[in-house]
C-alpha positions in Angstrom: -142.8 -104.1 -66.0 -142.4 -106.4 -69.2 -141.0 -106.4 -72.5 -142.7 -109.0 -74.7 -142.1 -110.5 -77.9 -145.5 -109.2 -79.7 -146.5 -111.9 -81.8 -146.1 -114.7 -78.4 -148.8 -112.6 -76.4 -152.0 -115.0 -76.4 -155.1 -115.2 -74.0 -153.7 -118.0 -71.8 -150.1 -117.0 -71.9 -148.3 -120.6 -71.9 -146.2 -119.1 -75.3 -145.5 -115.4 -74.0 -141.9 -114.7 -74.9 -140.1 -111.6 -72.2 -137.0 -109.7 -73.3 -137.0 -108.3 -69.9 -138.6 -108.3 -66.4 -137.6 -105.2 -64.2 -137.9 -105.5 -60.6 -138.6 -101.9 -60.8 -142.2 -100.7 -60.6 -144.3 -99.0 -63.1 -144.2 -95.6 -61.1 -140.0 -95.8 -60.7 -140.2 -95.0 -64.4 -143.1 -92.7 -64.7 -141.0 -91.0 -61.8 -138.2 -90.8 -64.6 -140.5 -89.6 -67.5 -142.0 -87.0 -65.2 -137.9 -85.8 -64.2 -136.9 -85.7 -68.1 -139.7 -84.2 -69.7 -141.4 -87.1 -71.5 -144.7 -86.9 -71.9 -147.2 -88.6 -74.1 -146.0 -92.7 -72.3 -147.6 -95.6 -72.5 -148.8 -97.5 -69.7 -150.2 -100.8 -71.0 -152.1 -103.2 -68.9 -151.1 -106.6 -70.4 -153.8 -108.8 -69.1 -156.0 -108.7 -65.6 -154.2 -107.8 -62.0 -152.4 -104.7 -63.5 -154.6 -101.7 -62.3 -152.9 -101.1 -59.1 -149.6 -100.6 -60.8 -151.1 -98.6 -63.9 -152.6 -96.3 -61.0 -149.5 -95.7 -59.0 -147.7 -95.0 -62.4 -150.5 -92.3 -63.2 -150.3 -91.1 -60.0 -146.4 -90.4 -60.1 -147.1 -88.6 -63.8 -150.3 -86.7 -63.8 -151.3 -85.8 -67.1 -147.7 -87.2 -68.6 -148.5 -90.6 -69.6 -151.2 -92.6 -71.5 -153.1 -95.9 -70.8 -154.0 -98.5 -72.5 -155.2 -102.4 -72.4 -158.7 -103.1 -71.6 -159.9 -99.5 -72.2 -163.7 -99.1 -73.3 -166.5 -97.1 -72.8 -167.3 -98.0 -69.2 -164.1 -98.1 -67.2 -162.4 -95.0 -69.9 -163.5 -92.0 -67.8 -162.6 -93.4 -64.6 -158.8 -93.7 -65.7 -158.8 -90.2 -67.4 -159.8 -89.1 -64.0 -156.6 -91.4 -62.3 -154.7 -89.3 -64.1 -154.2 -90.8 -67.5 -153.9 -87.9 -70.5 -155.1 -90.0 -73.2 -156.8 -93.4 -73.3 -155.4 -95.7 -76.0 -158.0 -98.1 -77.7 -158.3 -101.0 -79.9 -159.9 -104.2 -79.2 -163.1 -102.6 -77.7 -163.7 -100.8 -80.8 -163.6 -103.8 -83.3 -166.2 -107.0 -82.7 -165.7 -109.6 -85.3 -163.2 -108.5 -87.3 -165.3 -104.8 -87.9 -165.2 -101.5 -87.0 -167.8 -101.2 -84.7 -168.7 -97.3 -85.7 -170.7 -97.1 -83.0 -169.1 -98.1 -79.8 -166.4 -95.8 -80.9 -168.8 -92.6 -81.4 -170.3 -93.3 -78.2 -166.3 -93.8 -76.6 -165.9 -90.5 -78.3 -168.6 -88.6 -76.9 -167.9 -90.0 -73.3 -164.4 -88.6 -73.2 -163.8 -86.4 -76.0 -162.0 -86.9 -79.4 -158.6 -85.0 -78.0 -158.2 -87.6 -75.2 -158.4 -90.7 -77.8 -155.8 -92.4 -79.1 -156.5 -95.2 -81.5 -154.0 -98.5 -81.3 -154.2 -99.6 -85.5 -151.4 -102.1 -84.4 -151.2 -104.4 -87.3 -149.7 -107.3 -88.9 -148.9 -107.8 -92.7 -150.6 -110.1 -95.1 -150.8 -110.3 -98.8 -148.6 -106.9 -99.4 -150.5 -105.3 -97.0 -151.0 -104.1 -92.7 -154.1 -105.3 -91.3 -154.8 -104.3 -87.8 -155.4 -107.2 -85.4 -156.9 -107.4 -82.2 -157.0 -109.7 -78.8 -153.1 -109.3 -78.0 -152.8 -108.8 -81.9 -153.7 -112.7 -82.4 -156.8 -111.8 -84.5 -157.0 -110.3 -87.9 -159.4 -107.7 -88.7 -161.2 -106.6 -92.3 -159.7 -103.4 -91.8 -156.4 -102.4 -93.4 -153.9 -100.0 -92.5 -154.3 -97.6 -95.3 -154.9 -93.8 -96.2 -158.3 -94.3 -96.6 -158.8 -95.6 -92.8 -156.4 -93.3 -91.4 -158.2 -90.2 -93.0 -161.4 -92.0 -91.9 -160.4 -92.6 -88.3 -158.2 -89.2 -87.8 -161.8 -87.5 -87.4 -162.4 -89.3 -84.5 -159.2 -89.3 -81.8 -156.2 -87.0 -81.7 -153.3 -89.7 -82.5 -152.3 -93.4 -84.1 -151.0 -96.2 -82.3 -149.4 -98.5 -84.5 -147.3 -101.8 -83.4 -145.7 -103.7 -86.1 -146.5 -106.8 -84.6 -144.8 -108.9 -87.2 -141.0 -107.3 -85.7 -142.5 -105.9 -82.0 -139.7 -107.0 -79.2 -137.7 -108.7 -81.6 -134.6 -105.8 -81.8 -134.1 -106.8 -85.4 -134.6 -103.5 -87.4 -138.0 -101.4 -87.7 -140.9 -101.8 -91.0 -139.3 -98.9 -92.9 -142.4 -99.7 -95.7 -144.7 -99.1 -93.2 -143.4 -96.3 -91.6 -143.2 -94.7 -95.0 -146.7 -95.4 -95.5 -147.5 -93.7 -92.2 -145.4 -90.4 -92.8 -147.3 -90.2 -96.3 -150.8 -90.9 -95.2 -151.5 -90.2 -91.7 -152.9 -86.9 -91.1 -152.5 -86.8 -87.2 -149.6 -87.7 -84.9 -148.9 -91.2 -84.9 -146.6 -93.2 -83.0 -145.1 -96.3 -84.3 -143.3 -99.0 -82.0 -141.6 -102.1 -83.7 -138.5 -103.5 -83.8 -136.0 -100.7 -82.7 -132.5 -102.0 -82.4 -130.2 -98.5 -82.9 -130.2 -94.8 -82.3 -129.9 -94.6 -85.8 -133.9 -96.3 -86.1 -134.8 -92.7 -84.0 -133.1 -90.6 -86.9 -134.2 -92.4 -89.8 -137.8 -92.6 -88.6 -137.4 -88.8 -87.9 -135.9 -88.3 -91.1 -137.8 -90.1 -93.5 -141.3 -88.7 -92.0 -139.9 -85.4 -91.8 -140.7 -85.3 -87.9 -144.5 -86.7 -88.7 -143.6 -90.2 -87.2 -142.5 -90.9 -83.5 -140.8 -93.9 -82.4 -141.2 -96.0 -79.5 -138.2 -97.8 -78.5 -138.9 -100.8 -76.3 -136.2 -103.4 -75.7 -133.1 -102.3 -76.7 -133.4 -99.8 -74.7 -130.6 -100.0 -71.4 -133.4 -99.0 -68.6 -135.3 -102.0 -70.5 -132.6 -104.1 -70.4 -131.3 -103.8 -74.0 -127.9 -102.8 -74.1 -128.2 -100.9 -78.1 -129.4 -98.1 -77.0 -129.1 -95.7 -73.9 -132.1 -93.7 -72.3 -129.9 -90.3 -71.8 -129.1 -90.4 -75.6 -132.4 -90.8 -76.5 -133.4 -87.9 -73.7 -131.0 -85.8 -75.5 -132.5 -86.4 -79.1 -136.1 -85.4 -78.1 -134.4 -82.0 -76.1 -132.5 -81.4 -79.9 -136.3 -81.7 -81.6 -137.5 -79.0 -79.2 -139.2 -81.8 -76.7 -139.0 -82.2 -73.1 -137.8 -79.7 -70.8 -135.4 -79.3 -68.0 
């Protein structure tokens, strides 16, 4: 298990940046997830040799966690039927720099719109998000607005969203664009980025009124971050009426 710097994940790898390298597996924290009520985690396969791991996490979680990284139409059925709730998508669905409408209809149909997550994780240019692809190294004609996110809420049951500009980096979350999310997105979204405090948790929750969740990655302490503990933040989601004992 990783924590990255976003914006250093390329193809070859020579300029990935890690917060953190755990010589825990990936099931020692699904294990966790599954004890404290977590559901709805990510399991993201960064890169080729990570199936066995993604599996044994599923396997320790049935139906608690989602999956992600080199999801399409082929392999997508095979790892909701590993155990996997949801199947998080993104580069599949785009092929140069478009929307390609209908690799995602026929994703859709093979698995079903209410086990589809969409990953719009984007990076800003000119005043505005655009969502990139390939380890979020490619840019993509479509922006991260309420036109798209009505559009695309027809067609999965939650957002994705990785502010890739601040992902990893501990340094404060893209209030801007988690305004914009609260305001225009009309399904659940989740937005990960840049999470340094507890306080990030109750702003997000605050300024979305509860519309927005946050992912915190690397400042959390079972991450290796030392900003914010994993049995506060067990405690907020309990407070919100999530999780159970």
């Amino acid at each position: 298990m990783k924590q990255i710097v976003g914006g250093t994940l390329t193809d070859g790898g020579e300029s990935l940046r890690t917060n953190f390298e755990s010589d825990r597996p990936a099931e020692w924290y699904a294990a966790l997830y599954r004890r404290d009520g977590l559901v709805g985690g990510h399991v993201i396969k960064l890169g080729p040799g990570n199936d066995e791991a993604a599996r044994a996490a599923l396997e320790a979680f049935p139906g608690g966690l989602q999956i992600g990284g080199g999801i399409n139409g082929e392999n997508g059925p095979a790892w909701l039927d590993a155990g996997a709730s949801h199947l998080i998508v993104t580069s599949w669905v785009f092929r140069e720099g478009r929307l390609d409408e209908e690799r995602l209809a026929r994703l859709e149909q093979a698995v079903g719109r209410g086990r589809l997550v969409l990953d719009l994780s984007c990076r800003r240019r000119n005043d505005e998000w655009w969502v990139v692809t390939d380890r979020w190294q490619n840019f993509t004609e479509l922006a991260v607005n309420r036109e798209t996110l009505h559009r695309l809420a027809g067609h999965c049951v939650e957002f994705l969203i990785h502010a890739a500009d601040v992902e990893g980096l501990c340094r404060g979350i893209d209030l801007e664009l988690v305004e914009r999310l609260a305001r225009d997105c009309p399904i659940p979204v989740t937005y990960a980025g840049g999470a340094r405090s507890l306080e990030d948790l109750h702003t997000v929750t605050r300024i979305s009124e509860g519309r927005v969740d946050l992912t915190i990655g690397s400042a959390l302490d079972v991450f290796g971050g030392t900003a914010v503990r994993y049995e506060d933040c067990v405690a907020f989601n309990r407070a919100q009426g999530r999780g159970v004992d």
